[in-house]
N, CA, C and O atoms as CSV, one atom per row, in Angstrom:
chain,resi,resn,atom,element,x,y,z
A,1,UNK,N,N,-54.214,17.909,-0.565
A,1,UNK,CA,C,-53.836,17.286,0.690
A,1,UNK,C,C,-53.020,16.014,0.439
A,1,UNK,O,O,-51.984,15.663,1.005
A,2,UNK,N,N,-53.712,15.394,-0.538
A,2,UNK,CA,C,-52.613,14.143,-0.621
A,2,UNK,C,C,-51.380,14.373,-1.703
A,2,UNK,O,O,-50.655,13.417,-1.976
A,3,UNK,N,N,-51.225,15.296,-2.135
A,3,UNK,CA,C,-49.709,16.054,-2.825
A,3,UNK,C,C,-48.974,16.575,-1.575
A,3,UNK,O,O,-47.744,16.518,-1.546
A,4,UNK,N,N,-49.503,16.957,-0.793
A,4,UNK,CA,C,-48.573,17.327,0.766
A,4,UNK,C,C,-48.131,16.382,1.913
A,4,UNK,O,O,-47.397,16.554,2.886
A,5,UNK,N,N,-49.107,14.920,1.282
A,5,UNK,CA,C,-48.596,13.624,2.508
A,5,UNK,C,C,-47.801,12.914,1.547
A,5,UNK,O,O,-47.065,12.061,2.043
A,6,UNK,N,N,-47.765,13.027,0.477
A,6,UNK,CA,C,-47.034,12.193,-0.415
A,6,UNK,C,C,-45.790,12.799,-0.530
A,6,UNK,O,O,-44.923,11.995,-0.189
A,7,UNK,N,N,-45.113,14.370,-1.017
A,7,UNK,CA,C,-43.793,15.303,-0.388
A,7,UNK,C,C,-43.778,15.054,0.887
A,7,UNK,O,O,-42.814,15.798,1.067
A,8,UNK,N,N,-43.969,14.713,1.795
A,8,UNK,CA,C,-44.138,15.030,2.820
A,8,UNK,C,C,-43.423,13.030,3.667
A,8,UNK,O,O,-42.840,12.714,4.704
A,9,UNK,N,N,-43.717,12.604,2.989
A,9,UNK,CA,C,-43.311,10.826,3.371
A,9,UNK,C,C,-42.191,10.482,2.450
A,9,UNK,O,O,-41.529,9.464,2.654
A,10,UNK,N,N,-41.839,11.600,1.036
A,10,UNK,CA,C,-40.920,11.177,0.348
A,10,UNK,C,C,-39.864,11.839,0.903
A,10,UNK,O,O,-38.769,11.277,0.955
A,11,UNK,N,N,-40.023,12.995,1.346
A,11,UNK,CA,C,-39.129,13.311,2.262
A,11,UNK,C,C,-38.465,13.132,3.321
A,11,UNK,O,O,-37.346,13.572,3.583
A,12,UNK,N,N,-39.284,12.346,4.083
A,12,UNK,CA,C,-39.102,11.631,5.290
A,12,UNK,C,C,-38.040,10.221,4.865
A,12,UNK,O,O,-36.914,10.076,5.342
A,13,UNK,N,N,-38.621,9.363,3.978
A,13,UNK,CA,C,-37.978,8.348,3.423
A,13,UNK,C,C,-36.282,9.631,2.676
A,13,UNK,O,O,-35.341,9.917,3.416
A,14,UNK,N,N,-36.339,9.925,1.786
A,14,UNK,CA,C,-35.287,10.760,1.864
A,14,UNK,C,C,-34.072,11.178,2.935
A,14,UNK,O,O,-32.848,11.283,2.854
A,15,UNK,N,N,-34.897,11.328,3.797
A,15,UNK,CA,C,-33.822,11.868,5.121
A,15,UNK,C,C,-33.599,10.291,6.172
A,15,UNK,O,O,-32.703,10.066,6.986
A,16,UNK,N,N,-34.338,9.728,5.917
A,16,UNK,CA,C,-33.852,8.124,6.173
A,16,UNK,C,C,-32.667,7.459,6.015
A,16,UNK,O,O,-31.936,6.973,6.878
A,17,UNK,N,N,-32.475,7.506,4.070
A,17,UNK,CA,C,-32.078,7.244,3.412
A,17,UNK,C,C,-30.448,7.838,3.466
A,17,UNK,O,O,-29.496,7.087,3.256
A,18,UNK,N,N,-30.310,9.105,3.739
A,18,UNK,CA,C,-29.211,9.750,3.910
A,18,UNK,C,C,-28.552,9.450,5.450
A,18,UNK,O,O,-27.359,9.586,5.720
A,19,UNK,N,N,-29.344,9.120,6.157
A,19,UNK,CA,C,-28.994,9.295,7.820
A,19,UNK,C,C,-28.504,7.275,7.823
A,19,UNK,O,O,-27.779,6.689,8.627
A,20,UNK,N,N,-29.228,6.725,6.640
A,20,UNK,CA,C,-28.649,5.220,6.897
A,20,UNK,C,C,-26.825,5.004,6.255
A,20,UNK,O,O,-26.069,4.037,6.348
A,21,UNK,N,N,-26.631,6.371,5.619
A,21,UNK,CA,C,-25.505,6.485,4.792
A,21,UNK,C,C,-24.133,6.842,6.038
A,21,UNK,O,O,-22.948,6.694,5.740
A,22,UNK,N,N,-24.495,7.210,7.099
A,22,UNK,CA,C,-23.765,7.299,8.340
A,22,UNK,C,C,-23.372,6.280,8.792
A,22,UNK,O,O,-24.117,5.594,9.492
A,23,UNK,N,N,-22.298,5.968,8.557
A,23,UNK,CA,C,-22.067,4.507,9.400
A,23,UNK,C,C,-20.298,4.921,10.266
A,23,UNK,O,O,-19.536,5.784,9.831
A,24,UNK,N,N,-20.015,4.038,11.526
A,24,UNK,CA,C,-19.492,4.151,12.189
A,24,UNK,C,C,-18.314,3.007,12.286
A,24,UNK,O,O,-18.328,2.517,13.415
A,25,UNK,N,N,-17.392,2.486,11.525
A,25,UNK,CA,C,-16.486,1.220,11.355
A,25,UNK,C,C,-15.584,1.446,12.089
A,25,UNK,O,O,-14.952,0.425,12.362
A,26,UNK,N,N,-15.176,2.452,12.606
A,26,UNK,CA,C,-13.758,2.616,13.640
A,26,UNK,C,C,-14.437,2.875,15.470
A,26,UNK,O,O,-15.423,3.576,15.697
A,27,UNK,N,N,-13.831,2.314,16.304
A,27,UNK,CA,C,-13.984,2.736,17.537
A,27,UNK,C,C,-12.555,3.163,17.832
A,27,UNK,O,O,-11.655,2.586,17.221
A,28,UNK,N,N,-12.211,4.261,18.842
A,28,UNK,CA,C,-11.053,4.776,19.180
A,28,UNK,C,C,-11.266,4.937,20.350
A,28,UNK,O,O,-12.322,5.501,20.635
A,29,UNK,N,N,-10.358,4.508,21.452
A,29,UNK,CA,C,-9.829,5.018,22.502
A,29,UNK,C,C,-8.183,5.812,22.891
A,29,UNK,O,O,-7.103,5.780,22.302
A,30,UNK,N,N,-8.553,6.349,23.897
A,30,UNK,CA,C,-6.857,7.303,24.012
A,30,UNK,C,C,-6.243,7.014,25.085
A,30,UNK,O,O,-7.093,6.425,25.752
A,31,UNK,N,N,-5.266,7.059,25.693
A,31,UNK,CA,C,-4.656,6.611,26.305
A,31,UNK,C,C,-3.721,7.461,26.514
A,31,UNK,O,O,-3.555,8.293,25.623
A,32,UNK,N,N,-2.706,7.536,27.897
A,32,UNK,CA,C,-2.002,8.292,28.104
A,32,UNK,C,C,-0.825,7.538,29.252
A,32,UNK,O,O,-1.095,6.699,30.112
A,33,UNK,N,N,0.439,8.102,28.959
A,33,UNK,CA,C,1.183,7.385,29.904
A,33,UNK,C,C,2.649,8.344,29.957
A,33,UNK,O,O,2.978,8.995,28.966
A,34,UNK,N,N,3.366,8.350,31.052
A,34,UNK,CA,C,3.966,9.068,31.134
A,34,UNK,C,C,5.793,8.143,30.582
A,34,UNK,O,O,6.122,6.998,30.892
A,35,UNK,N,N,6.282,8.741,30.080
A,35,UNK,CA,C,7.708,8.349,29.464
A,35,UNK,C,C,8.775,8.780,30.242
A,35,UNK,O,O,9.256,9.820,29.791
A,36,UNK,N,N,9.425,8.290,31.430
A,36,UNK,CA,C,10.692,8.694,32.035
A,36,UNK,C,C,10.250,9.575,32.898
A,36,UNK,O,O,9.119,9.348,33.328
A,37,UNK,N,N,11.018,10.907,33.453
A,37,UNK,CA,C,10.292,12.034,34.060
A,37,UNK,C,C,9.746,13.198,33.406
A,37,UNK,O,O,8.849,13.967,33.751
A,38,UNK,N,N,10.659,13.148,32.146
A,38,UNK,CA,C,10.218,14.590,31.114
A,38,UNK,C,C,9.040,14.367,30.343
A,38,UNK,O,O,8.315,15.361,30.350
A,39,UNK,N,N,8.732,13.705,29.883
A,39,UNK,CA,C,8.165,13.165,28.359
A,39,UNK,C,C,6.422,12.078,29.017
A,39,UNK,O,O,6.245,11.280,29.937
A,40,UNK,N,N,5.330,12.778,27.713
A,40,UNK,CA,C,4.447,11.836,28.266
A,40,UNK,C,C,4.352,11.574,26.449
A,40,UNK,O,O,4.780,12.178,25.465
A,41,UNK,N,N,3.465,10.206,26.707
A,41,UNK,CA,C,2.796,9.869,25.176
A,41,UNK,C,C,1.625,9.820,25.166
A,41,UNK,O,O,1.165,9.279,26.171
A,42,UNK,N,N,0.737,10.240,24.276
A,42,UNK,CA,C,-0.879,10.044,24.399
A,42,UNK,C,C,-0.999,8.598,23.196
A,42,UNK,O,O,-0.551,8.771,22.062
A,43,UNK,N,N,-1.413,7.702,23.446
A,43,UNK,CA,C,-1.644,6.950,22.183
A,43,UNK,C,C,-2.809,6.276,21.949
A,43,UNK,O,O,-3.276,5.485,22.768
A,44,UNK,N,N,-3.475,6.604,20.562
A,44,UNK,CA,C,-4.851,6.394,20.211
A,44,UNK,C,C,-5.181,5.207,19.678
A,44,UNK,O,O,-4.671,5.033,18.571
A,45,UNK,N,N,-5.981,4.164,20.146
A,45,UNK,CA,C,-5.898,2.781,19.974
A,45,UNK,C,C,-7.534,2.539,18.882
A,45,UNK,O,O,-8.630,2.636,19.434
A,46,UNK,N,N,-7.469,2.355,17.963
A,46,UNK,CA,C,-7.948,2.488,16.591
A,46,UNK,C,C,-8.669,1.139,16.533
A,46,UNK,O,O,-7.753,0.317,16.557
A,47,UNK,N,N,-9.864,0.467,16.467
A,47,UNK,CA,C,-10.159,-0.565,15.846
A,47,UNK,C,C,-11.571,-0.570,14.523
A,47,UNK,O,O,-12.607,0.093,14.490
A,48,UNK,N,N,-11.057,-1.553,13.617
A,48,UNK,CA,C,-12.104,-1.313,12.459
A,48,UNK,C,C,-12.848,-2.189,12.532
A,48,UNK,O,O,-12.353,-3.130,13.153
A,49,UNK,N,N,-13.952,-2.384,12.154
A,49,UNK,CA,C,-15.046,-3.320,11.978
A,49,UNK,C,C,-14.045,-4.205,10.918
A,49,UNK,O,O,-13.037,-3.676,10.449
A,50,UNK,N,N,-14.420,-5.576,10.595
A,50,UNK,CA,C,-13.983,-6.644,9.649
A,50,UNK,C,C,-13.921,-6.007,8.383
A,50,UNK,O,O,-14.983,-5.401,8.239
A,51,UNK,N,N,-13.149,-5.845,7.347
A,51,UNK,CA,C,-13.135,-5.677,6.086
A,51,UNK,C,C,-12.726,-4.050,5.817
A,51,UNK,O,O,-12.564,-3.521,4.717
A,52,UNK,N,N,-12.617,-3.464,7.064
A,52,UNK,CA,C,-11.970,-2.149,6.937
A,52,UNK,C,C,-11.067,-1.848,7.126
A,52,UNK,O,O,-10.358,-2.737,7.596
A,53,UNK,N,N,-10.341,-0.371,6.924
A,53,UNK,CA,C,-8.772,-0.294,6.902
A,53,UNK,C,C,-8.389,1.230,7.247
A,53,UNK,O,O,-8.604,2.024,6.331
A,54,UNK,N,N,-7.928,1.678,8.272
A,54,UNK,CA,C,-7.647,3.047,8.577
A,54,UNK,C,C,-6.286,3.618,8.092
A,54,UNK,O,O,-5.208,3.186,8.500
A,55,UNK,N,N,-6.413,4.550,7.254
A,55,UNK,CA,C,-5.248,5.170,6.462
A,55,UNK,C,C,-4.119,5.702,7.578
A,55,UNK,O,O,-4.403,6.093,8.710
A,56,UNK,N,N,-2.970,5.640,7.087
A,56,UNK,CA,C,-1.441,6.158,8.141
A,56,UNK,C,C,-1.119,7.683,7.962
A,56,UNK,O,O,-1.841,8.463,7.343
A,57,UNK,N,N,0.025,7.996,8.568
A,57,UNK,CA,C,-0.237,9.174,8.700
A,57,UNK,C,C,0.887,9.761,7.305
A,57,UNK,O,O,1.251,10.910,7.055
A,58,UNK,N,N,1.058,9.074,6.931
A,58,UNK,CA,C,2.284,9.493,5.503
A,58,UNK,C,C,1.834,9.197,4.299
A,58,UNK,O,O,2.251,8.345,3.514
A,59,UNK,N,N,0.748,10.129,4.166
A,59,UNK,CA,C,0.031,10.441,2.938
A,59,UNK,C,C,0.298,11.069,2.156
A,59,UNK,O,O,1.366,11.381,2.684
A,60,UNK,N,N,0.308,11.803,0.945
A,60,UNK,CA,C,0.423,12.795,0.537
A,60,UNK,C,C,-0.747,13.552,0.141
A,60,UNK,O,O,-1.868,13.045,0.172
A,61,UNK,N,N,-0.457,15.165,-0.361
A,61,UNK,CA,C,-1.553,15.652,-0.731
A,61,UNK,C,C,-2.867,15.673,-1.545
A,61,UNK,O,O,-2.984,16.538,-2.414
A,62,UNK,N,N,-3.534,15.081,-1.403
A,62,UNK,CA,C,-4.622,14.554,-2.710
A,62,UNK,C,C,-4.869,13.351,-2.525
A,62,UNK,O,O,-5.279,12.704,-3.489
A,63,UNK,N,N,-4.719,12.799,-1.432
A,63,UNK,CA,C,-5.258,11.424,-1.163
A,63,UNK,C,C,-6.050,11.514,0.052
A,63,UNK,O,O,-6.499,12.405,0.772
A,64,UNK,N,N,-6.048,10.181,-0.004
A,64,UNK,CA,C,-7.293,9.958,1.522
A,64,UNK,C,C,-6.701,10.354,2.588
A,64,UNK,O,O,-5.474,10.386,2.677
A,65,UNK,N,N,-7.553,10.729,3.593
A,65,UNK,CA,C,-8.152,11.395,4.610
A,65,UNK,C,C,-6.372,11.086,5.584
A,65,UNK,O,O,-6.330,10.110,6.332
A,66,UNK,N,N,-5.666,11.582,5.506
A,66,UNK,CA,C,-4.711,10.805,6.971
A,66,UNK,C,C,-4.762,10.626,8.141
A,66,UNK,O,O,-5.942,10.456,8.448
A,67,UNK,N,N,-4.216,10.577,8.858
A,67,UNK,CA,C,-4.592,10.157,10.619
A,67,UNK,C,C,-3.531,11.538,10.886
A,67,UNK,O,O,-2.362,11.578,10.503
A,68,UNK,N,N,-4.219,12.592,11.606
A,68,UNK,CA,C,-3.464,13.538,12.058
A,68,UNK,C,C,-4.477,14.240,13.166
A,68,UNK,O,O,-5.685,14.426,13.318
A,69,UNK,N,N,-3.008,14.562,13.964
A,69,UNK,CA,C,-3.718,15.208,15.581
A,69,UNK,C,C,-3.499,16.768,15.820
A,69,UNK,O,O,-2.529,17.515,15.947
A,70,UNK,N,N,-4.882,16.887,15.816
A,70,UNK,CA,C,-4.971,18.736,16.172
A,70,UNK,C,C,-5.110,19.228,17.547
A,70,UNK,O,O,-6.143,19.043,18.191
A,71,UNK,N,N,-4.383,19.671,17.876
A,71,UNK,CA,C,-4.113,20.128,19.097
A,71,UNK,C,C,-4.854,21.422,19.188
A,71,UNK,O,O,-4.590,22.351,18.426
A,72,UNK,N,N,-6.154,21.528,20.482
A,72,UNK,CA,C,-6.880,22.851,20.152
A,72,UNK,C,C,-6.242,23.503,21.630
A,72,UNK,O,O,-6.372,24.714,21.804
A,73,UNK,N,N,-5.526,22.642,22.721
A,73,UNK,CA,C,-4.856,23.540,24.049
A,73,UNK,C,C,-3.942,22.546,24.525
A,73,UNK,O,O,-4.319,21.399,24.765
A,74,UNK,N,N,-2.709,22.943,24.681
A,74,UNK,CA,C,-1.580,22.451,25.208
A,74,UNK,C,C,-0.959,23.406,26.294
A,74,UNK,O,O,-0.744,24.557,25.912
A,75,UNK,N,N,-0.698,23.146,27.368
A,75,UNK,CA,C,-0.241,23.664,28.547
A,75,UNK,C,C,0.913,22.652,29.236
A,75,UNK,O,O,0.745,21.508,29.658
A,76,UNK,N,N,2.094,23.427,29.208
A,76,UNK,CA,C,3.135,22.760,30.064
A,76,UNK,C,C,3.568,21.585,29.409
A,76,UNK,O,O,3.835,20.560,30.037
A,77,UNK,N,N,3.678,21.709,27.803
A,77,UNK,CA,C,4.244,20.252,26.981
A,77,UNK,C,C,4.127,20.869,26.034
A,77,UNK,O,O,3.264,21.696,25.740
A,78,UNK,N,N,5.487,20.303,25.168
A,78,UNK,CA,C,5.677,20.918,23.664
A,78,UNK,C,C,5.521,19.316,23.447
A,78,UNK,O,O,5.656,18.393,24.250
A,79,UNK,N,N,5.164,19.324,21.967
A,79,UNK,CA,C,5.403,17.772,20.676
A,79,UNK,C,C,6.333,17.687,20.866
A,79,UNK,O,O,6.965,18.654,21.290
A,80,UNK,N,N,6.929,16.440,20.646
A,80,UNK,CA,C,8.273,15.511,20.380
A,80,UNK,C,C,8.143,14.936,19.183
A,80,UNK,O,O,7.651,13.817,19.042
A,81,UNK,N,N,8.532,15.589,18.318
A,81,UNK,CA,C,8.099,14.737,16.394
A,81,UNK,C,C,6.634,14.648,16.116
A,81,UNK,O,O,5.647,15.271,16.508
A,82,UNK,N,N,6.786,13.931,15.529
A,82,UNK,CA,C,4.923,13.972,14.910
A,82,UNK,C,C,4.163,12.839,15.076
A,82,UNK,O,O,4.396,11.663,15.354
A,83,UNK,N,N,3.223,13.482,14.840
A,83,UNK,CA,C,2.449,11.603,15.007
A,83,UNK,C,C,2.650,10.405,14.252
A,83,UNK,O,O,2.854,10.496,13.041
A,84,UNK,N,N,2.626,9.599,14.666
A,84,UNK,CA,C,3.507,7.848,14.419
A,84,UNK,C,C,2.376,7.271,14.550
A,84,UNK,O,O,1.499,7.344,15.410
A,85,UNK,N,N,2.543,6.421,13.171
A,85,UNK,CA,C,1.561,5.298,13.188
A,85,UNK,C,C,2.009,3.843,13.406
A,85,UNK,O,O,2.544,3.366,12.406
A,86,UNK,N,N,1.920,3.000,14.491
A,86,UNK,CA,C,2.241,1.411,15.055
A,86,UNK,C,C,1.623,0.696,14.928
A,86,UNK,O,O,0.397,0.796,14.879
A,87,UNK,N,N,2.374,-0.425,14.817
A,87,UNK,CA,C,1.592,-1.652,13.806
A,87,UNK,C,C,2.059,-2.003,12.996
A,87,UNK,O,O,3.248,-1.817,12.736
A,88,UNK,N,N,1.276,-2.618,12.344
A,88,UNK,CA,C,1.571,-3.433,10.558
A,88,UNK,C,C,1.068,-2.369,10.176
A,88,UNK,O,O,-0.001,-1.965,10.633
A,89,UNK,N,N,1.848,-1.644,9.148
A,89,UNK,CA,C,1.366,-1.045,8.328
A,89,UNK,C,C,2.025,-1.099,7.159
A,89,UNK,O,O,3.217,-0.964,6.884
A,90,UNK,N,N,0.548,-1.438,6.156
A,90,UNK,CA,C,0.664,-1.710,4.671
A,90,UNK,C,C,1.099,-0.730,3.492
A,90,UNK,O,O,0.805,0.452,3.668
A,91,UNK,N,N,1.662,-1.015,2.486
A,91,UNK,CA,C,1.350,0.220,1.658
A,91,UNK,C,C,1.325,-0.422,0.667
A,91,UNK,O,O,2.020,-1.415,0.448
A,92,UNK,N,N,0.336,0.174,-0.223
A,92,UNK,CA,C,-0.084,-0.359,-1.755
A,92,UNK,C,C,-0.507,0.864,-2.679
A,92,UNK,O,O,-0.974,1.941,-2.311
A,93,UNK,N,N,-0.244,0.458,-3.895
A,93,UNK,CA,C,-0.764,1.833,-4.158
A,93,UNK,C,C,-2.122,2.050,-4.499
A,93,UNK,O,O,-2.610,0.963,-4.808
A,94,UNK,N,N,-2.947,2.960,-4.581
A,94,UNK,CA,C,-4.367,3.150,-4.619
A,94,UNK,C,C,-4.828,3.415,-6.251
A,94,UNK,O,O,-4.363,4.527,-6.499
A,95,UNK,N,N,-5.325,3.055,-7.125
A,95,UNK,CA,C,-5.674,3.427,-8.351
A,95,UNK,C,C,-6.566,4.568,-8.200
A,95,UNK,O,O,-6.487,5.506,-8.994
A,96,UNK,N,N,-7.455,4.566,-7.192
A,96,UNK,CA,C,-8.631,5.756,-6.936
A,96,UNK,C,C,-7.614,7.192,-6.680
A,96,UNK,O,O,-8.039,8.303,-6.998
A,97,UNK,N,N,-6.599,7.052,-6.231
A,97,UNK,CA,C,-5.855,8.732,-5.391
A,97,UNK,C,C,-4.932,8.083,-6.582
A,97,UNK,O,O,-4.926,9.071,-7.316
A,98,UNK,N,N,-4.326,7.332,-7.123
A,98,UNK,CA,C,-3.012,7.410,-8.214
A,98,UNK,C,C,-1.558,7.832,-7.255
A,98,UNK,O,O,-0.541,8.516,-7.373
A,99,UNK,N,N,-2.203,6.961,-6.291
A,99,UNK,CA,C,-0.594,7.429,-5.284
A,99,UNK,C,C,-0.516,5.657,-4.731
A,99,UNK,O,O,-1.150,4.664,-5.088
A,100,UNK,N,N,0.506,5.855,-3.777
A,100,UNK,CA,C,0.636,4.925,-2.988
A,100,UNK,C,C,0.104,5.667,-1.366
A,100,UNK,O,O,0.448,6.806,-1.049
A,101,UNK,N,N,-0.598,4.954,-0.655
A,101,UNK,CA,C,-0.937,5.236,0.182
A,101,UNK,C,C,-0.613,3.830,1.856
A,101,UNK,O,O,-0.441,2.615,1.750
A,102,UNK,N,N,-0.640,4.478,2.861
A,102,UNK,CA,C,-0.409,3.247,3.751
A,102,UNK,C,C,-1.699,3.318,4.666
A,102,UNK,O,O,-2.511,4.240,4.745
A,103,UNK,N,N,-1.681,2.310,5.225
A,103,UNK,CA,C,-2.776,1.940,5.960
A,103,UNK,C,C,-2.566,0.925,7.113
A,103,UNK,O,O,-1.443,0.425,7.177
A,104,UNK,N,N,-3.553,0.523,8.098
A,104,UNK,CA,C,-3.695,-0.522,8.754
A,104,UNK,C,C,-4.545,-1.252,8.992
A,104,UNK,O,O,-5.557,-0.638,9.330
A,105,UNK,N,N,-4.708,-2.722,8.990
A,105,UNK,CA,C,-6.253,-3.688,8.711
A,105,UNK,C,C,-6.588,-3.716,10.308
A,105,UNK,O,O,-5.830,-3.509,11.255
A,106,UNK,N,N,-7.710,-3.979,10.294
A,106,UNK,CA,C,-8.068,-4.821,11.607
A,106,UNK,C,C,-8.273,-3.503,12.773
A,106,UNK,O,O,-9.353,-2.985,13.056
A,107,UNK,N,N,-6.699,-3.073,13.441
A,107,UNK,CA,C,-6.343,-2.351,14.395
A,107,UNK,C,C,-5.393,-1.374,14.229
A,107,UNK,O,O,-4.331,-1.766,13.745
A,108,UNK,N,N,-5.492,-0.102,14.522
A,108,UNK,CA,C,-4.322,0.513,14.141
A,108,UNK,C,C,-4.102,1.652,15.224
A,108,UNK,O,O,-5.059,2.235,15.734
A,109,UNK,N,N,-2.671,1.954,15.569
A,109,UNK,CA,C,-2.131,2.778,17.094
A,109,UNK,C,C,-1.518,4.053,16.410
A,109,UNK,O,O,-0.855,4.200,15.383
A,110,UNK,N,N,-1.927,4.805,17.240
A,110,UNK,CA,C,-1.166,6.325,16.690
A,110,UNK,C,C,-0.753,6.473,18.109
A,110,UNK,O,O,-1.330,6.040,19.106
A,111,UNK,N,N,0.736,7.404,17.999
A,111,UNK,CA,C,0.971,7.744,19.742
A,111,UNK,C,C,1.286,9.146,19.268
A,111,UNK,O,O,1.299,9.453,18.076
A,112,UNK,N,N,1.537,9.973,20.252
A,112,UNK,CA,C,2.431,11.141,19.759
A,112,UNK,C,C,2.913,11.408,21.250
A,112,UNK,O,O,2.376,11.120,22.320
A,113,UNK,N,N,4.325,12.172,20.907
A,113,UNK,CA,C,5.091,12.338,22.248
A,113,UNK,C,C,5.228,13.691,22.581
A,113,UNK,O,O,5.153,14.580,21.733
A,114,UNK,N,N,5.470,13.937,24.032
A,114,UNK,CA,C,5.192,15.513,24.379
A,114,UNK,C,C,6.511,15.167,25.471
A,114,UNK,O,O,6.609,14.167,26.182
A,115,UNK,N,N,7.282,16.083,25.385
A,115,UNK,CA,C,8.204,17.341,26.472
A,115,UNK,C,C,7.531,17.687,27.215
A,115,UNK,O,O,6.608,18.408,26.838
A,116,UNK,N,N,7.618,17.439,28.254
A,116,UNK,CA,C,7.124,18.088,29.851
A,116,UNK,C,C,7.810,19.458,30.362
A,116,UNK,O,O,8.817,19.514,31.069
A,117,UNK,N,N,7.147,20.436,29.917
A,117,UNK,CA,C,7.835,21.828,30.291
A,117,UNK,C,C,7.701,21.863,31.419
A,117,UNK,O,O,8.668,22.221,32.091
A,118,UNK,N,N,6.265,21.452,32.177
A,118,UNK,CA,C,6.239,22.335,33.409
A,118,UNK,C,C,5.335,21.359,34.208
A,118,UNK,O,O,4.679,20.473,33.660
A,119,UNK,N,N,5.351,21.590,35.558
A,119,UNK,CA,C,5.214,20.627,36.477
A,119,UNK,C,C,3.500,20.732,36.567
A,119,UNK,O,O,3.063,20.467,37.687
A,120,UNK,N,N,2.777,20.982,35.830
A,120,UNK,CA,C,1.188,21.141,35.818
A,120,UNK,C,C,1.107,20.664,33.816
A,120,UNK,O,O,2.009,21.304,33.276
A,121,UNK,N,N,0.783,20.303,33.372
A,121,UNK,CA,C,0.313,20.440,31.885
A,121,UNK,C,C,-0.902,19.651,32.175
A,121,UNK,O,O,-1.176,18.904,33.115
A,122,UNK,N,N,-1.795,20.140,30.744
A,122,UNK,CA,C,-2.553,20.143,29.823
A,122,UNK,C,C,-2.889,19.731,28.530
A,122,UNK,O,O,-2.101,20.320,27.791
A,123,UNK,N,N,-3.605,19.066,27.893
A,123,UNK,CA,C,-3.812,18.900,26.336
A,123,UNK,C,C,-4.805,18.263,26.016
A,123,UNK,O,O,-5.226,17.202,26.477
A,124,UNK,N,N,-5.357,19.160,24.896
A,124,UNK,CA,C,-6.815,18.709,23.722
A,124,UNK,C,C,-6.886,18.905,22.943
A,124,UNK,O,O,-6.288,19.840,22.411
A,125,UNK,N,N,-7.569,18.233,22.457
A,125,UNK,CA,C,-7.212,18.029,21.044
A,125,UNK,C,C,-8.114,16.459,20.538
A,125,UNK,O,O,-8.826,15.751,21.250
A,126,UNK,N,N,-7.844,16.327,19.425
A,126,UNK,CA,C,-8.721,15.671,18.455
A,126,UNK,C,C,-8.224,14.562,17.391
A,126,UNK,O,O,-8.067,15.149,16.320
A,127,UNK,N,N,-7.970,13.436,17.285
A,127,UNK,CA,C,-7.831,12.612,16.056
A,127,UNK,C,C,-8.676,12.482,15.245
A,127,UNK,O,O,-9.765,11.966,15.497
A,128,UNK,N,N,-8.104,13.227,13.355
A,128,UNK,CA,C,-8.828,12.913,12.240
A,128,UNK,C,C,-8.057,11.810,11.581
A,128,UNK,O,O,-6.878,11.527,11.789
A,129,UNK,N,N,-8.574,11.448,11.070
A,129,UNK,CA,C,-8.526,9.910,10.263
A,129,UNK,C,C,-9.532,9.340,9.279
A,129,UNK,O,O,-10.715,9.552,9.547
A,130,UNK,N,N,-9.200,8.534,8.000
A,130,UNK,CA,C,-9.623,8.262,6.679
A,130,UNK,C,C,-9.964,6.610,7.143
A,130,UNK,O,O,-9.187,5.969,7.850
A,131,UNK,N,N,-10.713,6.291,6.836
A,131,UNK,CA,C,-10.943,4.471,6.331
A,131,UNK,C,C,-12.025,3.832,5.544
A,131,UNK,O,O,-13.194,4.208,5.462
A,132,UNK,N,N,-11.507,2.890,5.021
A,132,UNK,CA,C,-12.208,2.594,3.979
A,132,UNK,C,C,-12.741,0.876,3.993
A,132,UNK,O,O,-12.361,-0.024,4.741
A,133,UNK,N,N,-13.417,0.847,3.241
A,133,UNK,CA,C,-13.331,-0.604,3.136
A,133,UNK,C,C,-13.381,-1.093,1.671
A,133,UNK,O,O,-13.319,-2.296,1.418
């Protein structure tokens, strides 16, 4: 019995331990606004806790996490280029990825632009994104 409360609390402490490893340094909001009569922009307003830094979207392959938008339903709007990262944005190179990578401190804006096909649209979708501290 006490080999089953003792597995049994190390486990618990265990799953503690992993669930304290979750932490949350970015808040994001989205935003939306319409551009002229054709064209809207959605733009995602990024902030990091102190001492953190959210990666840009001109990464290359084998590095950290980039800031890119997946579109899971679009109705009545095509993309206009790709997603853009605004702001200060840094680039240094990373010894950990052996690249140069860019980033933004503090706050960082992604917009992306859409063509207005049709007089009703739609869109969802999702921002992924890397940061570090």
């Amino acid at each position: 019995m006490k080999r089953i409360i003792s597995l049994l609390t190390l486990f618990i402490c265990a799953l503690t331990a992993v669930q304290a490893q979750f932490v949350n340094p970015v808040t994001i909001s989205a935003s939306q606004k319409k551009v002229g009569d054709d064209a809207l922009e959605i733009v995602f307003q990024c902030t990091a806790d102190a001492g953190w830094h959210v990666y840009g979207t001109d990464i290359a392959d084998g590095g950290p996490t980039r800031a890119e938008l997946t579109l899971e339903k679009q109705k009545g709007l095509k993309p206009d280029g790709k997603l853009k990262a605004t702001g200060k944005v840094h680039k240094a190179m990373d010894d950990m990825f052996g690249m140069e990578v860019s980033y933004m401190e503090g706050s960082a804006s992604f917009s992306q632009r859409f063509i207005i096909t049709e007089p009703e649209y739609e869109v969802a979708g999702y921002l992924t994104y890397g940061a570090c501290n």
